[in-house]
ZAMARGU-4260 file (C-alpha; in steps of 0.2 Angstrom, whole numbers, plus 5000, padded with zeros to 4 digits):
<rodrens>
0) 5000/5000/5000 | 5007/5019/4996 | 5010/5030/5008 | 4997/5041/5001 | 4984/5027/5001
5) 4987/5024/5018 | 4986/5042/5023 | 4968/5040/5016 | 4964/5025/5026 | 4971/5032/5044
10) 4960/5050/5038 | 4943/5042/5037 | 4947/5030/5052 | 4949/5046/5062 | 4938/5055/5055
15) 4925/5040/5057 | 4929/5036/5076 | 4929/5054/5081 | 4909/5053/5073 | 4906/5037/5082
20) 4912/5045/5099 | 4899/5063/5096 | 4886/5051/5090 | 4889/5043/5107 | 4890/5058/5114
25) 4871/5062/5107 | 4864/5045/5111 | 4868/5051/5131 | 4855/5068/5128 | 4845/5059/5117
30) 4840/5045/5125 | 4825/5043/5117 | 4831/5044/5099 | 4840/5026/5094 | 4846/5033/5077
35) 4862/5039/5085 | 4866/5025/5096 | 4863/5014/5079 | 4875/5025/5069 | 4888/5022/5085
40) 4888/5005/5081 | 4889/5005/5061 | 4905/5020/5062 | 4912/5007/5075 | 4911/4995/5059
45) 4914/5005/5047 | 4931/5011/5056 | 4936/4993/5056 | 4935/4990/5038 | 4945/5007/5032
50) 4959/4995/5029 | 4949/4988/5016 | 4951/5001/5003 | 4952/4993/4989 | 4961/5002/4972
55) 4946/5005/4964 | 4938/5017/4978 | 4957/5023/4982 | 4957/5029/4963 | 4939/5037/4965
60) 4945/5047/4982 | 4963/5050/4976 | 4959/5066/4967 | 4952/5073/4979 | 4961/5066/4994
65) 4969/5081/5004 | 4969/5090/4991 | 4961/5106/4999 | 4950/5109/5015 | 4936/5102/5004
70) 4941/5086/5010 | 4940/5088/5028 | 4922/5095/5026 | 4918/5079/5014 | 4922/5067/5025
75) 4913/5074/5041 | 4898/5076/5032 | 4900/5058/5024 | 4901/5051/5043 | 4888/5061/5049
80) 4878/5053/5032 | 4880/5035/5040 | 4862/5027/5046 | 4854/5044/5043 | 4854/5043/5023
85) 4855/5023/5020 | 4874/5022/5022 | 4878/5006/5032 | 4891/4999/5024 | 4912/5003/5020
90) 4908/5004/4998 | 4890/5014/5001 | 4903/5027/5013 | 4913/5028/5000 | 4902/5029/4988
95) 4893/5044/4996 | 4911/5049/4999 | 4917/5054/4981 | 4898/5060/4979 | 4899/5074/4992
100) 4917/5077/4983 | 4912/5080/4968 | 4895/5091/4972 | 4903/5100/4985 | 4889/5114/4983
105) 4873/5098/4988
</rodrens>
C-alpha cells in the first residue's frame, strides 16, 4: 500500500471514530432517539474495515484526497451521512464519499 493510500485510510478511520464518539455523545442527551446510538455502532464497523480500501475506491478518492479543506468537510459530512441517509456499509461510505466530493455545493 502507498503511503498516500494509507494516509487515506488512517484519515477516514479518524475521522470516522471521532463521529462514532459525538454520535455517542448524542445518544447520552437523546435517550429517546436510537438513530444515534445505531449509527455508533455502524461507524464502529465502518472504522474497522477502512483498511479495506480497495484500488478502485482509492482511485475514486485519490483526486480529491487532501487535496484542499474540501476534503476535511467531505468526509465529516459523509460520517455524519451514515444510518441517517442509507449508508451502512464501507463501499456505500465511499460511495457517498466521492459524491459529496464531487458536488461540493449539495
Amino acid at each position: 500500500m502507498n503511503n498516500d493510500k494509507q494516509s487515506c485510510v488512517d484519515n477516514l478511520y479518524g475521522n470516522i471514530t471521532r463521529t462514532k464518539t459525538w454520535r455517542r455523545g448524542l445518544q447520552a442527551r437523546y435517550r429517546d432517539d436510537n438513530r444515534n446510538g445505531k449509527a455508533a455502532e455502524t461507524l464502529e464497523r465502518l472504522a474497522a474495515e477502512t483498511n479495506d480500501l480497495t484500488p478502485e475506491q482509492w482511485d475514486g478518492l485519490k483526486p480529491y484526497f487532501n487535496k484542499s479543506g474540501a476534503w476535511d468537510n467531505a468526509v465529516s459530512l459523509a460520517s455524519r451521512d451514515v444510518e441517517f441517509r442509507n449508508v451502512r456499509t464501507f463501499p456505500a461510505y465511499v460511495n457517498n464519499l466521492i459524491c459529496i466530493l464531487q458536488n461540493p455545493a449539495n
